[in-house]
C-alpha positions, 0 to 999 in steps of 0.5 A: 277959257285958257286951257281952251285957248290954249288948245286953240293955239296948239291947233293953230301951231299944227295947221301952220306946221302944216302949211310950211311942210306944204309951202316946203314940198310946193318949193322942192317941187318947183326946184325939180321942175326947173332942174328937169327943164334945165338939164333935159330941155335947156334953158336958163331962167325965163322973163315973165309978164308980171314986171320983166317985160321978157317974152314968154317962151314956148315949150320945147317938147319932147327931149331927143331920143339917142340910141340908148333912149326909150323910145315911145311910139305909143301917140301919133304926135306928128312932130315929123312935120316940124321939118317942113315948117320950119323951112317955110319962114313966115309964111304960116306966122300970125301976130295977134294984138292984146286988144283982138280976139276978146269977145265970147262971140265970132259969127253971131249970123252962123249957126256956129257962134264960135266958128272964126269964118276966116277958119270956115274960109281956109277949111272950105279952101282946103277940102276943095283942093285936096277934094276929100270931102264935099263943102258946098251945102255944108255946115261948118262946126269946130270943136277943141279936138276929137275927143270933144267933138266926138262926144257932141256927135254922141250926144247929138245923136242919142238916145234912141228913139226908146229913150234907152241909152244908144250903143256905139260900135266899130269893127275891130280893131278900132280906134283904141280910145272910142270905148274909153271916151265913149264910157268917160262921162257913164253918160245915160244917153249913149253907151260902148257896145264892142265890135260891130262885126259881132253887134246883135242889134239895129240900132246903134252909132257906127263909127267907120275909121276910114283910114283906118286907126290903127291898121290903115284899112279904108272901111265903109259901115258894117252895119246896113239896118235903117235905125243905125247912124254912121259916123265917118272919122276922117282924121286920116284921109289926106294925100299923104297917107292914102289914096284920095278917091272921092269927095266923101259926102256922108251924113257925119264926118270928122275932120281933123287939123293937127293929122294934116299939118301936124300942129297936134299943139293947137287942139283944133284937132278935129272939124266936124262936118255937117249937111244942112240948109245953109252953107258950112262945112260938116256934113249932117243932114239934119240941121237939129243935129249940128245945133245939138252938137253946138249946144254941147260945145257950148255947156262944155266949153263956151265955145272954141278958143279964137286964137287957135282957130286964127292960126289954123286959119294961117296954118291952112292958108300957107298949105294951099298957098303952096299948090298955087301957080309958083309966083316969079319971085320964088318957090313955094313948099308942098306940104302933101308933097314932102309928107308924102315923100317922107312917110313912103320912104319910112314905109319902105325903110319899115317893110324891109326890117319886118321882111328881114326879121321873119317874125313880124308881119304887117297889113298888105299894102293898099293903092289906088287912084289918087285924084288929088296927084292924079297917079295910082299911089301907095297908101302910108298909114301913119300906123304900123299895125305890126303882128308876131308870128311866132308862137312864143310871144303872147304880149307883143307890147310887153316884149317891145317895152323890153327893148325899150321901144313903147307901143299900144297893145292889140287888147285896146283895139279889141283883138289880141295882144300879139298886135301893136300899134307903132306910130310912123309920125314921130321924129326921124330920130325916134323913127331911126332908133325904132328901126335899128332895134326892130331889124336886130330882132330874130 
């Protein structure tokens, strides 16, 4: 009995050494964090809610980039935008009392229970004065970003009619995380196929980027059999990238928040849009098909954050208040005016570097008709897809991270690694570093 309680202690002194070398690496580690926070982004110690009273402070981002730093166009994270917002005031400020947004439920007499209609109102309102894309006899679906959303499409849509897994293309190069979010969940429903270009079959889901991530390219489906079913990722078919055409009026598009305005943060990424009976916005023939899509959404997540859908709402609501009549009071901000502006200035600044350094070249320029300026303009693709031209570089990405500039590889967009993609949306200071170093490349 001793001996065996003596064991007993012993076991007990190593689970408790255990602990404190446990409970000695979470403190080390919480010290390094708030060092890190300190030195890099600022800041001393924060109140918090528990007894302080203090209000909780918001990150702060990314650190700022100099020209000594890595500087990494890998994600379009737009924070170009933070520019406009801030010289908006409050106009785009929402206050949300303790007691609001506390139900599961937000429209129970919707085919989308989750869908905050103060949200369905300003994305109706936006689509119409930008006129990208038809709302009337639309459904109306919201999703916590592309990726999710993305895969309620999937889902909705398979398998096919043979109960075998339904293969999902795109003509390369395409959007590098279709084949990963496609695989993620190694899901029996629906399954990565490649390039569309080189699909030996009719029935599949084609995904048509149009703009295209990541060269910019306007695209319809390359794939004409009745059995396939096209999926539109609008993400970037806003006036400040491209020429607005037409009110696209597909079967299945995607929307997305954070690439119009910029706030990356919210995670209302993506709407989709849904064509049915009733009225909403999304764009599905087949009502089935948007309840399918609602149920993955709800077994996934239960529904969509109402607070970030309110400030989406605000968010949306202080870009069309801008493109009304100028009260006398004052001036309203544009948007789709300064976004505009500025991607076509760094696209002039970019072109200029690429011709300078005779080894770089980029997609021909694209221009159109613009219904929403109502002007042939320029398209500025929120990526540069940048090739070498030259035959002693294999791996472009691999010879940009060299000069500490951190770009995606043409292997992800399923063509060959003499091919990045650069992100046009980050900082002007990431932007200028970028494009100092590139025009010093011979």
């Amino acid at each position: 009995m001793a001996g065996r309680e003596s064991g007993g202690m012993a076991a007990a002194l190593r689970c408790a050494g255990r602990i404190g070398i446990l409970a000695t690496v979470a403190v080390n580690l919480a010290w390094i964090a708030t060092y890190i926070r300190r030195r890099y982004f600022g800041g001393g110690n924060r109140s918090d809610n528990n007894g302080g009273g203090g209000e909780v402070e918001p990150s702060r981002g990314k650190p700022p980039v100099t020209s000594d730093s890595i500087v990494n166009l890998d994600h379009g994270d737009p924070t170009m935008y933070e520019e406009f917002w801030r010289g908006t005031g409050d106009s785009a400020s929402i206050f949300i009392p303790g007691w609001q947004t506390m139900s599961y439920f937000s429209d129970l007499g919707g085919i989308c229970w989750f869908l905050e209609p103060g949200f369905e109102r300003e994305v109706r309102r936006l689509h119409r004065l930008v006129g990208n894309a038809v709302v009337d006899g639309y459904h109306v679906l919201v999703g916590t970003g592309s990726t999710q959303l993305f895969q309620a499409v999937l889902y909705a849509l398979s398998p096919a009619s043979d109960g075998t897994p339904m293969n999902v293309v795109s003509p390369a190069p395409y959007y590098s995380s279709y084949p990963s979010v496609t695989n993620y969940l190694n899901s029996a429903l629906y399954r990565w196929a490649g390039d569309a270009n080189t699909f030996d079959g009719d029935t599949c889901i084609e995904l048509v980027c149009s703009p295209n991530n990541p060269d910019g390219g306007l695209r319809k489906p390359v794939i004409k059999s009745k059995s396939s079913k096209p999926v539109y990722d609008f993400a970037y078919y806003w006036p400040q990238y491209t020429p607005i055409t037409e009110a696209a009026a597909h079967d299945i598009m995607l929307f997305t928040v954070s690439k119009c305005t910029g706030h990356a943060g919210t995670r209302l990424g993506t709407v989709v849009c849904l064509r049915g009976d009733a009225c909403r916005w999304a764009l599905v023939k087949d009502t089935k098909v948007a309840q399918k899509m609602i149920k993955f959404i709800e077994l996934n997540t239960i529904g969509v954050s109402k607070d970030s859908q309110l400030r989406a709402a605000k968010i949306i609501g202080a870009i069309c208040n801008g493109y009304e009549p100028v009260p006398s009071s004052g001036k309203t901000s544009q948007l789709f005016h300064f976004a505009k502006e500025k991607m076509a200035a760094r696209w002039a600044r970019l072109r200029a570097a690429v011709a300078a350094s005779d080894i770089f070249t980029l997609p021909y320029e694209l221009s159109g008709y613009c219904s929403f300026s109502n002007e042939t303009v320029t398209a500025n693709p929120p990526f540069a897809w940048l090739r070498y031209n030259k035959d002693d570089i294999e791996d472009l990405e691999a010879f940009l991270l060299e000069k500490k500039i951190i770009t995606r590889g043409g292997t992800r967009f399923g063509v060959d690694a003499r091919a990045v993609r650069v992100s046009m949306v980050d900082t002007d200071q990431a932007f200028n570093v970028f494009i100092n170093r590139l025009a010093t490349m011979k």
